[in-house]
C-alpha positions in Angstrom: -0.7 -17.0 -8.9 1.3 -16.3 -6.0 -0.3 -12.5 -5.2 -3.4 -11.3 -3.5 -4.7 -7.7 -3.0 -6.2 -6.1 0.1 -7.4 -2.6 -0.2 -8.0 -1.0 3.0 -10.6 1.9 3.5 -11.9 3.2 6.5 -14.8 5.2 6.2 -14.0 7.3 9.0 -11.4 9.5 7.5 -10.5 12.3 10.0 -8.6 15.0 7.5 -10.5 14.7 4.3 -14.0 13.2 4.7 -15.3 10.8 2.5 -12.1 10.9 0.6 -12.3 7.3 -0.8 -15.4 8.5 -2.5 -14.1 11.7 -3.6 -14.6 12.2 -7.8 -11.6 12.0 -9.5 -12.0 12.5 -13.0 -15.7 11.6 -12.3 -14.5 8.0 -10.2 -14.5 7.6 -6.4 -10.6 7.2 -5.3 -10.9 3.7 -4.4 -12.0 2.7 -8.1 -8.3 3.3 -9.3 -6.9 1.2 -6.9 -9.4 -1.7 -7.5 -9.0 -1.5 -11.6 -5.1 -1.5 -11.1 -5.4 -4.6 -8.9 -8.1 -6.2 -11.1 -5.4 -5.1 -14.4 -2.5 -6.5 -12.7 -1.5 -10.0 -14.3 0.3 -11.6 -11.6 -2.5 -10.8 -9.2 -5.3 -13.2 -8.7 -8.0 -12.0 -5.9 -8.6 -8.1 -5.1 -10.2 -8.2 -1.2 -11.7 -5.0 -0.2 -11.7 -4.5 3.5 -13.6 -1.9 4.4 -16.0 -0.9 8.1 -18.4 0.6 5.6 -21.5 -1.3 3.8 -21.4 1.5 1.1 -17.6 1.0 0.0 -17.8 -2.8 0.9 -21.0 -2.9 -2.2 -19.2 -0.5 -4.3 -15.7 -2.5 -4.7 -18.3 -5.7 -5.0 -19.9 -4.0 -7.8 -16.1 -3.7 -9.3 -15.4 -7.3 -8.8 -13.8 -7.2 -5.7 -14.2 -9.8 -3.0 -15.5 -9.0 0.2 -15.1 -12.2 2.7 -14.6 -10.4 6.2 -16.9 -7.3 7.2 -13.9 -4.9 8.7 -14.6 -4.4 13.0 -14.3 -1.1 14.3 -11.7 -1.7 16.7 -9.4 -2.4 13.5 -11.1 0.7 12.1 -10.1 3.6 14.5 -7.9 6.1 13.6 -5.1 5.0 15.8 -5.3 1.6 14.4 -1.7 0.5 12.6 -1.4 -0.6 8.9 0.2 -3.8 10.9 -2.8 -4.3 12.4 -5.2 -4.1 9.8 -2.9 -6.4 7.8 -2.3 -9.1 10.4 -5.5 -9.1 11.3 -6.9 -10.1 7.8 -4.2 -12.5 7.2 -5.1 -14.4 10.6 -8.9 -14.5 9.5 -8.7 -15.8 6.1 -5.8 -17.7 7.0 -3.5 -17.2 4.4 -0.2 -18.1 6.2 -1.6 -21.8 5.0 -3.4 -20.8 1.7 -2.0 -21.2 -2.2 -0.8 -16.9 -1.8 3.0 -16.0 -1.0 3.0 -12.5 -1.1 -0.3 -9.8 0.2 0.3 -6.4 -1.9 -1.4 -3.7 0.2 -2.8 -1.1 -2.3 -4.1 2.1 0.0 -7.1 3.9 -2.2 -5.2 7.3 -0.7 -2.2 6.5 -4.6 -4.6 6.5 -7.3 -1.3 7.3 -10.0 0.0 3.9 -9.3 -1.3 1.7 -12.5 -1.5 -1.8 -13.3 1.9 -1.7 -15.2 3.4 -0.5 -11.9 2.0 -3.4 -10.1 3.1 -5.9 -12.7 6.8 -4.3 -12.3 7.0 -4.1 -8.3 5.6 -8.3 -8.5 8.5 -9.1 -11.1 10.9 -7.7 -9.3 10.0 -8.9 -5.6 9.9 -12.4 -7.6 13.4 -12.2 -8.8 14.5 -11.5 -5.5 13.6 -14.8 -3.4 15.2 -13.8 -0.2 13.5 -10.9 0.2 10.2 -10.5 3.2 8.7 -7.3 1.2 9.1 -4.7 -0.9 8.3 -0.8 -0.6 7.8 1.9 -2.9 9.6 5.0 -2.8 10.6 8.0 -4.3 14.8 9.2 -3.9 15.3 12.1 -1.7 17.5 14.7 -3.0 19.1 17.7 -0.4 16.0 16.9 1.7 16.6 15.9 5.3 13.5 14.9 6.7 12.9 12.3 10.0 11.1 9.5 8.4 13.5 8.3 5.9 14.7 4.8 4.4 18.3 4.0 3.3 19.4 1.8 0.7 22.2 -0.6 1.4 22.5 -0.6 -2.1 20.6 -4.5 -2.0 18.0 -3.6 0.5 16.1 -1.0 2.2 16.3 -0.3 6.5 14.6 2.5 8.5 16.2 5.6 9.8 15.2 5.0 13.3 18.4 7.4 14.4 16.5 10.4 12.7 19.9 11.3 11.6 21.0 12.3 8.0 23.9 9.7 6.6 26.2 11.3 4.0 27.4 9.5 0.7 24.3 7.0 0.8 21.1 7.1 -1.3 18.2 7.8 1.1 14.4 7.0 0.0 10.9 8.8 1.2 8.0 5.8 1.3 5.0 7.1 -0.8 2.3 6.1 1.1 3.5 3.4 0.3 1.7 3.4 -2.7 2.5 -0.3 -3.4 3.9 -2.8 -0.4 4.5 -6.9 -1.5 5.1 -8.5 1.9 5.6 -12.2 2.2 2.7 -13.2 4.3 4.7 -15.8 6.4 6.6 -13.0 7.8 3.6 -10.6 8.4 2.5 -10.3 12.0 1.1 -7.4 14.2 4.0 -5.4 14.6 5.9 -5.6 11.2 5.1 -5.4 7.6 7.9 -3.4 5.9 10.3 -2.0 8.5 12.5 -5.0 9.7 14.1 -7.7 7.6 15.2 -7.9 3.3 13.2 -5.1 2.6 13.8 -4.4 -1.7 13.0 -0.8 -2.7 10.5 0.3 -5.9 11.4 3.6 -6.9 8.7 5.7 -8.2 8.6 9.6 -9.8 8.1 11.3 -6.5 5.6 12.9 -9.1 3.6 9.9 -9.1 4.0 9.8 -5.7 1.3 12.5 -3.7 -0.4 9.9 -1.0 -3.8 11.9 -1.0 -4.3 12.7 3.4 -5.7 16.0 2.8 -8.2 18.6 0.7 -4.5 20.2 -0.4 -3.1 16.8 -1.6 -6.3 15.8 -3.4 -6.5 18.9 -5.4 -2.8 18.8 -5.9 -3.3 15.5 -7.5 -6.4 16.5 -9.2 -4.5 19.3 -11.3 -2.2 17.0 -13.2 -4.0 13.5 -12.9 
């Protein structure tokens, strides 16, 4: 197989403590986004990547593969999704391993499933120019800053902060699920330059859990 899974989890949550371990429907959040790794078909290793030893034995427990203990300078809160990313790529090396694509799963979108995953790798597959894939939810009479617009092929970032009329704009759900081609991944881009391909989810599927209010949002209707 052509995909591997990091899931990312700091253990030192600033909003919601302890959320990864927060019981939903009597599991911790991060066991959803393990068994939806583990339950994809086109995905072949699930790599937690955590700064905590409780997290790090609990995904291990899961089957998950723990190869690099997570440092806390890529553990602080102002630390960068592109960081974290890069910097696990560059230890185990991938840009010359078997994997094409790195699907980041955050533990904070327990509603995305397996089936999800199986869809968002079908489609990045079909498209072979494309350096990553984002999920999304459509904005409708909503103006807000941090906004992606669709070409109609492929996805770019509203860095103008300006509203566009007549073109379909998209809100990133977390993003729940990101495919980016790991030759392309460095330290300051994952998902916001080059052939980026949208997923389009339910925005009710969508809540990215950052707060006590999200979590028991989620918790009402999960």
């Amino acid at each position: 197989m052509s995909f591997i899974a990091l899931i990312p989890a700091r253990k030192g949550s600033t909003r919601l403590k302890n959320k990864n371990f927060k019981l939903l429907k009597g599991k911790p959040l991060i066991y959803y986004s393990i068994k939806a790794a583990q339950n994809c078909k086109y995905i072949s290793e699930t790599h937690i990547f955590s700064d905590s030893k409780k997290i790090n034995d609990y995904a291990i427990k899961l089957g998950a593969i723990n190869k690099i203990q997570r440092p806390k300078y890529i553990s602080l809160s102002k630390t960068t999704m592109h960081e974290t990313i890069n910097y696990f790529v560059n230890k185990l090396n991938l840009k010359k391993s078997k994997f094409k694509y790195l699907i980041l799963l955050q533990p904070t979108s327990p509603q995305r499933t397996a089936k999800d995953l199986d869809k968002a790798c079908e489609k990045i597959l079909k498209n072979k120019k494309a350096d990553a894939l984002v999920s999304s939810y459509e904005l409708k009479n909503i103006h807000p800053e941090k906004i992606m617009f669709s070409d109609g092929k492929y996805l770019f970032l509203n860095t103008s902060k300006k509203w566009k009329k007549n073109i379909s704009c998209f809100y990133r759900n977390g993003p729940s699920i990101l495919i980016a081609k790991i030759k392309k991944i460095h330290k300051k881009n994952i998902y916001e330059n080059g052939k980026i391909i949208n997923f389009t989810m339910k925005k009710s599927k969508s809540i990215d859990i950052n707060t006590l209010d999200d979590f028991i949002k989620l918790a009402k209707n999960f």
